[in-house]
C-alpha positions as CSV (number, residue, x, y, z in Angstrom):
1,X,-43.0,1.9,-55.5
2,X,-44.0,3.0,-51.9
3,X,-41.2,4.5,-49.8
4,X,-42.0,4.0,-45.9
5,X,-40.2,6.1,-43.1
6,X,-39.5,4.2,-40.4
7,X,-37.7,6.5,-38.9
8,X,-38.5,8.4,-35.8
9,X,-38.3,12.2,-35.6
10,X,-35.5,13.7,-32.8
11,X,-37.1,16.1,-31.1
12,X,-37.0,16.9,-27.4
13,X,-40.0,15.1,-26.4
14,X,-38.3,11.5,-27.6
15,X,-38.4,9.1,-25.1
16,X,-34.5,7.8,-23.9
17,X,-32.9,5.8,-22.1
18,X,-32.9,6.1,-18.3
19,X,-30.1,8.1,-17.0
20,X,-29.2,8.7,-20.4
21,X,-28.8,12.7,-21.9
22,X,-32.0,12.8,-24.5
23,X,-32.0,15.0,-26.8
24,X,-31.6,18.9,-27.0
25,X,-31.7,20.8,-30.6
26,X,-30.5,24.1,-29.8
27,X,-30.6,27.3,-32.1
28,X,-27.4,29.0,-32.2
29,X,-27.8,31.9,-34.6
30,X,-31.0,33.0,-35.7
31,X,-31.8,35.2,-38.5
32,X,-34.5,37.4,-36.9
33,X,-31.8,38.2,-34.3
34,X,-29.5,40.1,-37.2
35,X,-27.4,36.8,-37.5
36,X,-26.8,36.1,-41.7
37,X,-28.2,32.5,-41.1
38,X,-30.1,30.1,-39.0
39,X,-28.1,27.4,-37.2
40,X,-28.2,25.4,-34.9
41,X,-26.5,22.6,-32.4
42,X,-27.5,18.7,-31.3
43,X,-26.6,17.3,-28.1
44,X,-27.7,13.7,-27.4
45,X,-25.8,9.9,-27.1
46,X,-25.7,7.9,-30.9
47,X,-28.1,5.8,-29.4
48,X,-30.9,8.2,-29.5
49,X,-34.1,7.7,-31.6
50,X,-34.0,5.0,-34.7
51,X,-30.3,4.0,-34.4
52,X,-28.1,1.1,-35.7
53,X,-25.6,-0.7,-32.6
54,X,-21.5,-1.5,-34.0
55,X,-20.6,-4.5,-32.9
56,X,-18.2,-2.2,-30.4
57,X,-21.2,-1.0,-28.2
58,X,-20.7,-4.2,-26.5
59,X,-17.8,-6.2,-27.8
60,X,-13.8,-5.4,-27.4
61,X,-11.9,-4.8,-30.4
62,X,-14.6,-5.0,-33.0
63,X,-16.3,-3.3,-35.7
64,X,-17.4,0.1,-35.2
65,X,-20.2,2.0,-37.3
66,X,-18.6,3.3,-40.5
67,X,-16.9,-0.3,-40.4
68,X,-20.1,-2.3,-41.1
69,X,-21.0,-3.6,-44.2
70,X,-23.0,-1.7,-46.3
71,X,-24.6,-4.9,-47.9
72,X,-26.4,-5.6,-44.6
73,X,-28.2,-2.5,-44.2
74,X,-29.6,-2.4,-47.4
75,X,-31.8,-5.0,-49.4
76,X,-34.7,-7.1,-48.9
77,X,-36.5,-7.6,-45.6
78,X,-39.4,-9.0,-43.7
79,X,-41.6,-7.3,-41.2
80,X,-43.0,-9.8,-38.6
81,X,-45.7,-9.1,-36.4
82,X,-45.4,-10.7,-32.5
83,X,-48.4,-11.7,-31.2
84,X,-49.3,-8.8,-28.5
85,X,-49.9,-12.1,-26.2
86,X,-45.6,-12.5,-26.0
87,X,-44.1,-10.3,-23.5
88,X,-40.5,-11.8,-24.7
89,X,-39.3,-12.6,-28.2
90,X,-38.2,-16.1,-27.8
91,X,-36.5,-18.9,-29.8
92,X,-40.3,-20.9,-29.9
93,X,-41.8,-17.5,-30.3
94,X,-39.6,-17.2,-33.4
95,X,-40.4,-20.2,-34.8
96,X,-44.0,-19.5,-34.7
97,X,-43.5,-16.9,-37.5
98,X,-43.0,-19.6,-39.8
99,X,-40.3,-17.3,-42.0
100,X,-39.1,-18.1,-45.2
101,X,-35.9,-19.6,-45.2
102,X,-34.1,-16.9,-47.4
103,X,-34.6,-14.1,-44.6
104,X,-31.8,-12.3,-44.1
105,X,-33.6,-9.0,-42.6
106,X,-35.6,-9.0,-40.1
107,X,-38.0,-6.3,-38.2
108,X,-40.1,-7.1,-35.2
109,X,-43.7,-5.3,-35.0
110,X,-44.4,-6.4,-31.6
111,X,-46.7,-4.9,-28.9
112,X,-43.5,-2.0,-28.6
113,X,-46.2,-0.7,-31.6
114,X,-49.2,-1.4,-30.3
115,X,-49.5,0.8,-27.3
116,X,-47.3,3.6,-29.1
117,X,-44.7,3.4,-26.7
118,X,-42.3,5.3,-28.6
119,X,-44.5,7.8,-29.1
120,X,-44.8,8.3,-25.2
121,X,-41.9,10.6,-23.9
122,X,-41.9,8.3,-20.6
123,X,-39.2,5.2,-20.8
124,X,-41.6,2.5,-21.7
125,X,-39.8,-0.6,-18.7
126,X,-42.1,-3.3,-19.8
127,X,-40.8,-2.9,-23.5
128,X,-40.8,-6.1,-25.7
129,X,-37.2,-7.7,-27.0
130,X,-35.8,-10.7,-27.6
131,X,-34.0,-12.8,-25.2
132,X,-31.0,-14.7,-25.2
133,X,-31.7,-17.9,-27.2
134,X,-33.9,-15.5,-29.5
135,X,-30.6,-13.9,-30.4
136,X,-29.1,-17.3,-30.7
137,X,-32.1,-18.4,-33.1
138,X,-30.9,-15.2,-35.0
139,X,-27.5,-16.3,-35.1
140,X,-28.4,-20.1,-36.4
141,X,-30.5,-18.8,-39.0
142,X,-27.9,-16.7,-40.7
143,X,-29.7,-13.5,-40.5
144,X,-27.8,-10.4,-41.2
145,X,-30.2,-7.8,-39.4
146,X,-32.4,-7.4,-37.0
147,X,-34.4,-5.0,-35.8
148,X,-36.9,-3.8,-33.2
149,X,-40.0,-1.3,-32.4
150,X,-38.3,0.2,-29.1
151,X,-35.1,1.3,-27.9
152,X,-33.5,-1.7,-26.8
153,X,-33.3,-5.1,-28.8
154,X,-32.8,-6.9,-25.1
155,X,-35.1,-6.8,-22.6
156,X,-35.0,-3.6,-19.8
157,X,-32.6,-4.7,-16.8
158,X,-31.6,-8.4,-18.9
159,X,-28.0,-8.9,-19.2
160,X,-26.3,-8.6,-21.9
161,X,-25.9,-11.7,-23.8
162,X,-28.5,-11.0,-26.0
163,X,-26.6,-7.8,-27.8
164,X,-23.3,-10.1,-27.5
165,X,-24.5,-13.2,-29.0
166,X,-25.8,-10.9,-32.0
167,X,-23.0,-8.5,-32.0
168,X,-20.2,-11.2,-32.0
169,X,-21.5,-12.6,-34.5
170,X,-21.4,-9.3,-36.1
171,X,-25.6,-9.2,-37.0
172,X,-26.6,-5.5,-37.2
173,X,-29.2,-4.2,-34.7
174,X,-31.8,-1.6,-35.7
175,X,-33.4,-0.1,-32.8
176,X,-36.0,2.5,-32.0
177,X,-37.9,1.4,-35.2
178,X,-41.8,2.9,-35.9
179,X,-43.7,0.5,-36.9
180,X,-47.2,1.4,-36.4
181,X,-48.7,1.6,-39.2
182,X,-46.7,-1.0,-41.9
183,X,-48.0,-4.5,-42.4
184,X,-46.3,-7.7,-41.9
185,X,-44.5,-8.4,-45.0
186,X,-42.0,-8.3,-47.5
187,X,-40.0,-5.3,-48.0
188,X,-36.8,-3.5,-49.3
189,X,-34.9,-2.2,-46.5
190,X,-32.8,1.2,-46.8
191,X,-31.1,1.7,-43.5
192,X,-28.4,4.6,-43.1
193,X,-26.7,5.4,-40.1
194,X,-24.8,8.6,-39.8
195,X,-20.7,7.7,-40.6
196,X,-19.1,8.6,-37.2
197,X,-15.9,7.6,-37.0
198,X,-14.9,5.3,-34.1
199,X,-18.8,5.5,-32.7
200,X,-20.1,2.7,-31.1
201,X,-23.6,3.6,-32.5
202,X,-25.4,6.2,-34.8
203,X,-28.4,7.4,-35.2
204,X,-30.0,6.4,-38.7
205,X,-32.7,6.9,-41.2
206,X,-34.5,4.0,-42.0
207,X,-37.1,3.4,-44.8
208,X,-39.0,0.5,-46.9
209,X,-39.6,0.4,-49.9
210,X,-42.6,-1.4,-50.9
């Protein structure tokens, strides 16, 4: 068995959200200062890097991230390549995958991968994501997960009925996913968010297994 990191490394350079803090790692004792260890600090929002979205981020009331089930983030998954033609993930473009019915994971290798955008430390606007009746096509389908090769699963400036349609409906979101290099295909998925209580979000360490 073949274990795939997904996972992008945090690290100052990382491309972020606009208006939103980054990230800073910041050495706080250092050993060739006299100190008896190195350590350090991290200051960034949980929606940094490769990160899983509680349904909380955008709906009152509901689950945050230690609260989600642990059955969703872990278990078989399929990696579906997007034509680079589609600039937006829709329910037809969807339907074009031709999936097996039994999906209940679901990454997106769209053109997010093919022009390395998370790999660029400059916000990438003309990102790919799905739209509303995407997330709705989701929904129907009775997927459990879904996740995406940039930092948002909804389109930059859309509203945001895509994350509530998937969030009410309490389907995890997995975003800032590298996907460069892995095939479309089937998978094991082993997706890890950190447990922080009451969070809205949390960065995560996602890998296949193939």
């Amino acid at each position: 068995m073949k274990l795939i990191d997904i996972t992008l490394s945090l690290h100052e350079g990382i491309p972020s959200w606009p208006g939103g803090p980054g990230f800073k790692l910041t050495q706080v004792s250092d050993i060739e200062r006299g100190d008896p260890c190195n350590g350090s600090r991290i200051d960034c929002d949980v929606h940094i890097g490769t990160h899983v979205d509680a349904p909380w981020h955008f709906v009152k009331g509901a689950e945050t991230i230690e609260q989600l089930e642990m059955e969703k983030l872990i278990g078989p998954c399929r990696v579906a390549r997007v034509p680079d033609c589609e600039p937006k993930v829709t329910k037809t473009v969807l339907e074009s995958l031709n999936l097996p019915g039994n999906v209940k994971r679901l990454l997106l290798k769209t053109r997010n991968s093919s022009v390395r955008a998370l790999q660029n430390r400059q916000f990438y606007q003309e990102f790919v994501a799905l739209t509303e009746d995407g997330a709705q096509w989701v929904v129907d389908r009775g997927i459990d997960l879904i996740g995406i090769d940039y930092l948002s699963i909804q389109l930059f400036q859309d509203k945001a009925k895509t994350h509530n349609v998937l969030l009410e409906a309490k389907v995890v979101i997995v975003e800032g996913l590298y996907l460069v290099d892995v095939p479309q295909g089937e998978y094991e998925l082993i997706c890890l968010p950190m447990k922080l209580a009451g969070s809205d979000g949390a960065p995560a360490r996602v890998v296949l297994r193939h």
